[in-house]
N, CA, C and O atoms as a GROMACS GRO file, in nm:
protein
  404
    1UNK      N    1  11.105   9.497 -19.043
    1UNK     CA    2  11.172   9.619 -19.002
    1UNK      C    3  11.317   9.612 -19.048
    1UNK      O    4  11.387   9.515 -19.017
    2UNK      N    5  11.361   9.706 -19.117
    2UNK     CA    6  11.535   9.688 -19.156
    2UNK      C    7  11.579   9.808 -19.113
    2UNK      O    8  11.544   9.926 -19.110
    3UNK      N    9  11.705   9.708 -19.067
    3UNK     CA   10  11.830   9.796 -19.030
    3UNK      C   11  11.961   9.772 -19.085
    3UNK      O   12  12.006   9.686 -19.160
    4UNK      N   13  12.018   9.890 -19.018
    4UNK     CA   14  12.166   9.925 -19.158
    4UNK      C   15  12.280   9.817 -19.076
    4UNK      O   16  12.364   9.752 -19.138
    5UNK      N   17  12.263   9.813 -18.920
    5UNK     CA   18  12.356   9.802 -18.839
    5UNK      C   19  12.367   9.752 -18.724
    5UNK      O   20  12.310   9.832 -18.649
    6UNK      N   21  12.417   9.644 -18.648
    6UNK     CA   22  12.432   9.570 -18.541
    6UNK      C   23  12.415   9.671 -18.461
    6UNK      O   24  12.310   9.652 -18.400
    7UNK      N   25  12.466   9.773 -18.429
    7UNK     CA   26  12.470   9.890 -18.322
    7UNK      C   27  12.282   9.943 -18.325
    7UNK      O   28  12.209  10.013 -18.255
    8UNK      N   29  12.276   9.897 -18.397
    8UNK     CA   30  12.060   9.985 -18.385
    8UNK      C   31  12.003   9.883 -18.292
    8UNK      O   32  11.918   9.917 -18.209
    9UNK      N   33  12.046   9.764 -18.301
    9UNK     CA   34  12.002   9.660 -18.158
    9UNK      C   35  11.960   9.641 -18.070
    9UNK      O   36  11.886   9.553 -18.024
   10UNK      N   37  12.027   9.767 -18.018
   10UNK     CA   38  12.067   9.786 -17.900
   10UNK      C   39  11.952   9.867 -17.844
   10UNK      O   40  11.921   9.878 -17.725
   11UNK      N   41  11.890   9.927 -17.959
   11UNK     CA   42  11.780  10.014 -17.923
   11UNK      C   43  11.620   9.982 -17.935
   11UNK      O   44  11.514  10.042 -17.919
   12UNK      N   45  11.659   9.873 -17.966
   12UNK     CA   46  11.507   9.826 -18.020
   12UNK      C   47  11.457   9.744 -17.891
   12UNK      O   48  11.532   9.700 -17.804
   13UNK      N   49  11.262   9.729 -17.897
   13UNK     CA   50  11.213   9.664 -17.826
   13UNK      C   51  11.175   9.476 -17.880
   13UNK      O   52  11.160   9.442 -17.997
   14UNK      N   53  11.168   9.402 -17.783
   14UNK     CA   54  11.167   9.293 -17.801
   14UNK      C   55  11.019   9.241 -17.937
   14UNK      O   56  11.008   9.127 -17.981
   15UNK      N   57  10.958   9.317 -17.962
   15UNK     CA   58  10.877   9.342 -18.103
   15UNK      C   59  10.908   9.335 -18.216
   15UNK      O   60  10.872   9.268 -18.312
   16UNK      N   61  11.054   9.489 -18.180
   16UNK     CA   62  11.099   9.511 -18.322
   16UNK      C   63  11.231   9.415 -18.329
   16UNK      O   64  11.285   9.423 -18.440
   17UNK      N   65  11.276   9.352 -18.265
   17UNK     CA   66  11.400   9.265 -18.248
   17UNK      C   67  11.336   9.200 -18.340
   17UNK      O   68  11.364   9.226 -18.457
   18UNK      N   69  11.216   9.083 -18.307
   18UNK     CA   70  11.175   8.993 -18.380
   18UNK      C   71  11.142   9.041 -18.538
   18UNK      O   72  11.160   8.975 -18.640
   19UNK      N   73  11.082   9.187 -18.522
   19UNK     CA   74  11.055   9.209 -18.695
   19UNK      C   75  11.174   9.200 -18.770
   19UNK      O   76  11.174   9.150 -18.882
   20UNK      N   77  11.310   9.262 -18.699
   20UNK     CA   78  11.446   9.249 -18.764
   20UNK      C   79  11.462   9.132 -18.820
   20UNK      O   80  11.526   9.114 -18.923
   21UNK      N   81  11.390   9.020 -18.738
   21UNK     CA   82  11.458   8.888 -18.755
   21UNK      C   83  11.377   8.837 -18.854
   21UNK      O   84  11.406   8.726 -18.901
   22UNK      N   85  11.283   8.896 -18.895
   22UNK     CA   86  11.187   8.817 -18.950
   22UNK      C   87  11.188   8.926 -19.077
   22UNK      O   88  11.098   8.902 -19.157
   23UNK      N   89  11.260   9.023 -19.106
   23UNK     CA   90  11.246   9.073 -19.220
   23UNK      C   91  11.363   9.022 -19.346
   23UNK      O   92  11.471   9.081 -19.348
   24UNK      N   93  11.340   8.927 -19.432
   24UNK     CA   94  11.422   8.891 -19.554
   24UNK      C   95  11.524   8.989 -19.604
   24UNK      O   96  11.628   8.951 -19.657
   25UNK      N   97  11.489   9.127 -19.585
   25UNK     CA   98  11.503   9.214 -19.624
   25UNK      C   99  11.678   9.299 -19.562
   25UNK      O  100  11.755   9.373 -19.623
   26UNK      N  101  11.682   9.256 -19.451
   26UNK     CA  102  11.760   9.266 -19.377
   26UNK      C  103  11.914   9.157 -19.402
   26UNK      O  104  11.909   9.038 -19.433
   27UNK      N  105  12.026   9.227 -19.381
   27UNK     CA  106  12.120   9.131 -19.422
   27UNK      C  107  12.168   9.025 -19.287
   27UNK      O  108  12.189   9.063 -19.172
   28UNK      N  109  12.180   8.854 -19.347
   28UNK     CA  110  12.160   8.752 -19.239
   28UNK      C  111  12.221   8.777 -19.147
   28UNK      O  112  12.151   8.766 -19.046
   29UNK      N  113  12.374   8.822 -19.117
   29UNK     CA  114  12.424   8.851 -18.976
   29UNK      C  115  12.344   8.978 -18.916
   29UNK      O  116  12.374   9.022 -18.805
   30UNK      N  117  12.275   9.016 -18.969
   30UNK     CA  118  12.208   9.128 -18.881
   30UNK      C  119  12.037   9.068 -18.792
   30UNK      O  120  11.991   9.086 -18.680
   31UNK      N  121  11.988   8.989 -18.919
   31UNK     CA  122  11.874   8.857 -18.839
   31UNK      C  123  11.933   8.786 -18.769
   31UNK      O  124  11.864   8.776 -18.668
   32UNK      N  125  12.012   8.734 -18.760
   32UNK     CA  126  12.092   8.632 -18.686
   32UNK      C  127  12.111   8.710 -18.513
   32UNK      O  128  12.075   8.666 -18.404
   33UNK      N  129  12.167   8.815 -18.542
   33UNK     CA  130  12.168   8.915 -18.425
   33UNK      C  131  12.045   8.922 -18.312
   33UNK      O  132  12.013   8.916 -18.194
   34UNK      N  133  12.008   8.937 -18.439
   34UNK     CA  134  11.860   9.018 -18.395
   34UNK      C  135  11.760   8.940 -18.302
   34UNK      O  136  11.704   8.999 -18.210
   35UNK      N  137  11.737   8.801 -18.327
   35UNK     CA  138  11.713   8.672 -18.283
   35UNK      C  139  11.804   8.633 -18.136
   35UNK      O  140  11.786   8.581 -18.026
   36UNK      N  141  11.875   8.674 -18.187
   36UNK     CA  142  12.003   8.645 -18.053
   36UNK      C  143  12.026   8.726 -17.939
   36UNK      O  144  12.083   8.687 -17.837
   37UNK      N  145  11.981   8.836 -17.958
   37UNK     CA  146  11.907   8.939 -17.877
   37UNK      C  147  11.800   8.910 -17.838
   37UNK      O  148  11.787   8.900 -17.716
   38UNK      N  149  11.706   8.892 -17.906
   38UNK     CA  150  11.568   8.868 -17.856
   38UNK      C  151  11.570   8.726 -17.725
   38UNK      O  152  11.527   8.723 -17.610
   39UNK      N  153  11.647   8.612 -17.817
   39UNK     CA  154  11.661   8.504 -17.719
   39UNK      C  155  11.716   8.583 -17.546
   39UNK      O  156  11.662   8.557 -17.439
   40UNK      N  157  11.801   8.653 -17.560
   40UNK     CA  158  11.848   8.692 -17.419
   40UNK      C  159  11.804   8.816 -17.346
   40UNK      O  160  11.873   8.918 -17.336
   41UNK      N  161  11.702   8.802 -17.305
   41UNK     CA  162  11.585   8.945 -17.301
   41UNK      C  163  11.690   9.047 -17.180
   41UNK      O  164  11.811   9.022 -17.172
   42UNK      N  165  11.642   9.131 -17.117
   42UNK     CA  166  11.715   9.219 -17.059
   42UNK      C  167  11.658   9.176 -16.886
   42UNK      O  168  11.699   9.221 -16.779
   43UNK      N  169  11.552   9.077 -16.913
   43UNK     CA  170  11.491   9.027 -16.772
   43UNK      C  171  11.568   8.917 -16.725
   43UNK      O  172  11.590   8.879 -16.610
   44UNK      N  173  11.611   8.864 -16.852
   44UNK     CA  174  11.634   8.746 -16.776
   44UNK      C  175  11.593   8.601 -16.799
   44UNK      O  176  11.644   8.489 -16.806
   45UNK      N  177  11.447   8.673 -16.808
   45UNK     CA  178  11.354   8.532 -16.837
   45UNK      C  179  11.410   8.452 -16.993
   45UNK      O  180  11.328   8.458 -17.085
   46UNK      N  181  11.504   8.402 -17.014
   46UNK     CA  182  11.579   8.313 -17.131
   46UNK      C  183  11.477   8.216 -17.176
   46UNK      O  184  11.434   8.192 -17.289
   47UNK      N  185  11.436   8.145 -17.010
   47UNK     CA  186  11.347   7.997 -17.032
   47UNK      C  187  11.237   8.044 -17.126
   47UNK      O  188  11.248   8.006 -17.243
   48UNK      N  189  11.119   8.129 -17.088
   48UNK     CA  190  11.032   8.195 -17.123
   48UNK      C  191  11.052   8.201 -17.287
   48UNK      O  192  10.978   8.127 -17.351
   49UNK      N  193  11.151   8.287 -17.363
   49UNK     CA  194  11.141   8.336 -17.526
   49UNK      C  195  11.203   8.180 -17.562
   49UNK      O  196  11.178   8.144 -17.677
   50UNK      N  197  11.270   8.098 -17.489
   50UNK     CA  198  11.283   7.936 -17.588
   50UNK      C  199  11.136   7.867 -17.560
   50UNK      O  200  11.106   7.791 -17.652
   51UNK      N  201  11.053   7.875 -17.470
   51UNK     CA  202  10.929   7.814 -17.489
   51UNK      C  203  10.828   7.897 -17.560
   51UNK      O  204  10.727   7.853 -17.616
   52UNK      N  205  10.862   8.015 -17.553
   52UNK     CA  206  10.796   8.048 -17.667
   52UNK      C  207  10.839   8.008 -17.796
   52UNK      O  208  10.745   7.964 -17.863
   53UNK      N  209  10.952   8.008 -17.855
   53UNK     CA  210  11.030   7.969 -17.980
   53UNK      C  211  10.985   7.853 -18.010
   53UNK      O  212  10.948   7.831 -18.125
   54UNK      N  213  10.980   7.774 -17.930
   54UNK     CA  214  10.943   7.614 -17.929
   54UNK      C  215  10.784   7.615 -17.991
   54UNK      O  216  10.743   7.537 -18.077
   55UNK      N  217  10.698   7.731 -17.923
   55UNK     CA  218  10.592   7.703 -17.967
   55UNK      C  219  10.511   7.732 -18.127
   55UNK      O  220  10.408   7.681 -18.171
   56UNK      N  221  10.611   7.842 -18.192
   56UNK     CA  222  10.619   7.874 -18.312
   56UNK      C  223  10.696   7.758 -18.394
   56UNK      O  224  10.672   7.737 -18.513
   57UNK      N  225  10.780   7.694 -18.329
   57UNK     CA  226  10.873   7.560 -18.411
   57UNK      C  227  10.744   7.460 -18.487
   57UNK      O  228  10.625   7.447 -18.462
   58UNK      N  229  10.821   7.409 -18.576
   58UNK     CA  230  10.770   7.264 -18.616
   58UNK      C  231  10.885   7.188 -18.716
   58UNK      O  232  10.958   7.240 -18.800
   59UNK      N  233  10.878   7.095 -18.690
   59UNK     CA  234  10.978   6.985 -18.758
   59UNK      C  235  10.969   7.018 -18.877
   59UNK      O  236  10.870   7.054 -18.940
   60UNK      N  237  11.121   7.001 -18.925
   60UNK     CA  238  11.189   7.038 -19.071
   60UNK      C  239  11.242   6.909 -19.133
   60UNK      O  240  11.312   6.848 -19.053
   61UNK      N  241  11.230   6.861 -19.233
   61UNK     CA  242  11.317   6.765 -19.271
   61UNK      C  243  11.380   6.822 -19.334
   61UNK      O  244  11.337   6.904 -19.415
   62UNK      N  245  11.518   6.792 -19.314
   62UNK     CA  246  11.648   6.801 -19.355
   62UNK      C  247  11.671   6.816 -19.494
   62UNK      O  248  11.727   6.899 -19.565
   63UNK      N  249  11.619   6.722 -19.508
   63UNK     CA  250  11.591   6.697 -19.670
   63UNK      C  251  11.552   6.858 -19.750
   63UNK      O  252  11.603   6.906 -19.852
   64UNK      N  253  11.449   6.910 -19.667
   64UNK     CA  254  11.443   7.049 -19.749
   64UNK      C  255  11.526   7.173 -19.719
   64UNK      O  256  11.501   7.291 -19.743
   65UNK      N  257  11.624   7.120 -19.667
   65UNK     CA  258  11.715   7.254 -19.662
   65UNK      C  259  11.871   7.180 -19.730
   65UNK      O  260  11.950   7.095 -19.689
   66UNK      N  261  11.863   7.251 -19.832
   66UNK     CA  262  12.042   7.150 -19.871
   66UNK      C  263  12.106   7.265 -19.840
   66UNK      O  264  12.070   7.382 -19.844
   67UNK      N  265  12.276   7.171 -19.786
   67UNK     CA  266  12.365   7.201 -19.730
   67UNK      C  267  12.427   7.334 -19.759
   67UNK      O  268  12.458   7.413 -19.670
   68UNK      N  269  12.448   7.364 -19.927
   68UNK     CA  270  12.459   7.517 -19.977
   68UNK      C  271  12.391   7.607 -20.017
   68UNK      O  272  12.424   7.700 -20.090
   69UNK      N  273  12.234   7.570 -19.944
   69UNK     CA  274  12.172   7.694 -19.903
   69UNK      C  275  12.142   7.742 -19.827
   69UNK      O  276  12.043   7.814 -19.819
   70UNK      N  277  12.272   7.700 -19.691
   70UNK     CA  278  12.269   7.728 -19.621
   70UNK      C  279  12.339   7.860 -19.603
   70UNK      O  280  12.398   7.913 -19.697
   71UNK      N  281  12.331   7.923 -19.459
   71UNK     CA  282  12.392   8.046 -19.494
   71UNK      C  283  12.575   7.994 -19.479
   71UNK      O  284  12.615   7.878 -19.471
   72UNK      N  285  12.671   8.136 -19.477
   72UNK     CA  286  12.791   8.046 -19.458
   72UNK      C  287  12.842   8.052 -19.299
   72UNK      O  288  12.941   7.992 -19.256
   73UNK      N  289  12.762   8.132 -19.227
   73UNK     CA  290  12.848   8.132 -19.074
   73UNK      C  291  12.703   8.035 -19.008
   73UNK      O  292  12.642   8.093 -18.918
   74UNK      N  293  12.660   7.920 -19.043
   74UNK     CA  294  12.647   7.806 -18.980
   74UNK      C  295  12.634   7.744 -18.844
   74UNK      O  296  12.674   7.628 -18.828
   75UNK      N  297  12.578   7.814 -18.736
   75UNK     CA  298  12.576   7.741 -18.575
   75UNK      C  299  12.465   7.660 -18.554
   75UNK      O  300  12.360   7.636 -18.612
   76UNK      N  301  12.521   7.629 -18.458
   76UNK     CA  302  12.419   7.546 -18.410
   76UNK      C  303  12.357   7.646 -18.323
   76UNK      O  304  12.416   7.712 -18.238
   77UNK      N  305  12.205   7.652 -18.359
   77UNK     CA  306  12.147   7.746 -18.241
   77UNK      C  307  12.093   7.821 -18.407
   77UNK      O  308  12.138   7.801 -18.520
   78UNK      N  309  11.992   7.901 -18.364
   78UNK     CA  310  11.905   7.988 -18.510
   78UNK      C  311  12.014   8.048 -18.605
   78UNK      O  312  12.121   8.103 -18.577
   79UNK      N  313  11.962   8.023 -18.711
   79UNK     CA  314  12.061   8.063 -18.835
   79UNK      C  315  11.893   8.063 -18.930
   79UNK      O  316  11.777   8.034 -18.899
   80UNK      N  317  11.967   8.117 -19.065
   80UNK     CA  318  11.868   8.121 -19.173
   80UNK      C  319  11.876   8.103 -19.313
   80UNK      O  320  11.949   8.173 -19.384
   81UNK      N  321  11.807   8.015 -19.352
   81UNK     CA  322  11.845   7.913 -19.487
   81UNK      C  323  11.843   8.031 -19.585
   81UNK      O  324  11.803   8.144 -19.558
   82UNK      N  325  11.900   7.983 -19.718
   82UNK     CA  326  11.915   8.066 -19.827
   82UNK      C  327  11.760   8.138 -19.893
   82UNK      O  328  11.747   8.236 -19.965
   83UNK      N  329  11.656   8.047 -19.837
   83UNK     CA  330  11.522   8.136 -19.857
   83UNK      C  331  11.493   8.201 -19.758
   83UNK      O  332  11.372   8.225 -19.750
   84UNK      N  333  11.570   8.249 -19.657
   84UNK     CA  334  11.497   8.301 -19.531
   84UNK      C  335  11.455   8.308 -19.424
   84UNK      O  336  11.428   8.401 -19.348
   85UNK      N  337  11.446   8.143 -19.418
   85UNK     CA  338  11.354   8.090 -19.334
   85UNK      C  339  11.437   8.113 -19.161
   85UNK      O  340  11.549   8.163 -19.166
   86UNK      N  341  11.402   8.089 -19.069
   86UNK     CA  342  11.469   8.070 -18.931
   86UNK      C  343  11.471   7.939 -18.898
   86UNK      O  344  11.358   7.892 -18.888
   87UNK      N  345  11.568   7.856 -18.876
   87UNK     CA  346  11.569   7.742 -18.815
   87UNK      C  347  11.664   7.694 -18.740
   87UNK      O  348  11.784   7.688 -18.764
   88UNK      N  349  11.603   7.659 -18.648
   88UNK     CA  350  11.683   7.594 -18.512
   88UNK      C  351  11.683   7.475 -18.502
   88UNK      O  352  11.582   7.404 -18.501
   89UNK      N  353  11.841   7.422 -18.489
   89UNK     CA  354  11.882   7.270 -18.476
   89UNK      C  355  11.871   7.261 -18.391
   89UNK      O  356  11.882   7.371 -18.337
   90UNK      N  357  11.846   7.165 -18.304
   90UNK     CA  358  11.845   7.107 -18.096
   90UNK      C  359  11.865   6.977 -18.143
   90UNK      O  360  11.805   6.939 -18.243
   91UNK      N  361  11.948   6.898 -18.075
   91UNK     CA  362  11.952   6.766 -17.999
   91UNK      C  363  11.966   6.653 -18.174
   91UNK      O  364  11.911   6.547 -18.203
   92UNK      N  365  12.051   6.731 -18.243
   92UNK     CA  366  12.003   6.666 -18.386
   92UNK      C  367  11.874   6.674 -18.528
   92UNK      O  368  11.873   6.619 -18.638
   93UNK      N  369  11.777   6.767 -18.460
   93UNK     CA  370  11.654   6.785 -18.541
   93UNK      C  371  11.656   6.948 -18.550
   93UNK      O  372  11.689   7.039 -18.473
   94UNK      N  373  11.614   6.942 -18.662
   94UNK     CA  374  11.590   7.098 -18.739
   94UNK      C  375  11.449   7.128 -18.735
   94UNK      O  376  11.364   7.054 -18.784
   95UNK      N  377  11.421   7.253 -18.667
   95UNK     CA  378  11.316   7.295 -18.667
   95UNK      C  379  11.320   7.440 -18.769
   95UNK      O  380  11.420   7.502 -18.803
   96UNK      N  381  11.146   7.476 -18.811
   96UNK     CA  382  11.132   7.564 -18.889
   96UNK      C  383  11.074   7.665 -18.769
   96UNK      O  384  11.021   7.618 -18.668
   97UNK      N  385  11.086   7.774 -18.786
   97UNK     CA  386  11.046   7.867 -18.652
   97UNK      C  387  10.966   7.948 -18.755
   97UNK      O  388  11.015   7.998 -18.856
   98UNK      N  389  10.804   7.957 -18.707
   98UNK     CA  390  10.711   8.098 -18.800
   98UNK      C  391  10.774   8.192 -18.742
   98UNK      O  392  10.802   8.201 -18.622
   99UNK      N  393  10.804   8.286 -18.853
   99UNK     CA  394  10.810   8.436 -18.812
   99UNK      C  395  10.751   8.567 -18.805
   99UNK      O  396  10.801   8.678 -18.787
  100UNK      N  397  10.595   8.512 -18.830
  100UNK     CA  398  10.518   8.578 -18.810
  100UNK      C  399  10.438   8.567 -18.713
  100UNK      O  400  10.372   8.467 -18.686
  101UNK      N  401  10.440   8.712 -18.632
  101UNK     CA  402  10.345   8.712 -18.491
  101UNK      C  403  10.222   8.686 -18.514
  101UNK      O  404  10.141   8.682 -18.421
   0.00000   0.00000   0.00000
């Protein structure tokens, strides 16, 4: 699903949040958003969308993501490599997150 603009966000359901996030197509601070929204639902339930996240995760070696393909605003917490991908660092280890439901 693409959007032009951080402000459309705001309107979307926790479905289309994730398609945002999961569309390549879309520019990275706007996936990045989009994900970051989704993580903080409007319920509440936080614990809930990281065990879900967790359950789409699987270990990344490092090794396949080099350092400048990475994107350039860099956190710790979901970001997305120069192919696309979603991955979340925790506790020192990089995970690959599917982004398909």
């Amino acid at each position: 699903m693409r959007i032009e603009t951080a402000e459309e966000l705001d309107t979307l359901t926790e479905q289309q949040l994730w398609a945002v996030a999961a569309d390549k197509g879309n520019e990275p601070s706007l996936r990045f958003e989009a994900i970051r929204a989704w993580l903080r639902p409007d319920d509440g339930d936080e614990q809930a969308r990281f065990e879900l996240l967790q359950r789409r995760a699987s270990r990344l070696d490092p090794a396949e993501v080099e350092e400048d393909d990475i994107e350039d605003f860099y956190r710790h917490g979901p970001y997305f490599d120069g192919a696309g991908r979603l991955i979340v660092e925790y506790d020192g280890v990089m995970y690959l997150v599917d982004t398909q439901e």
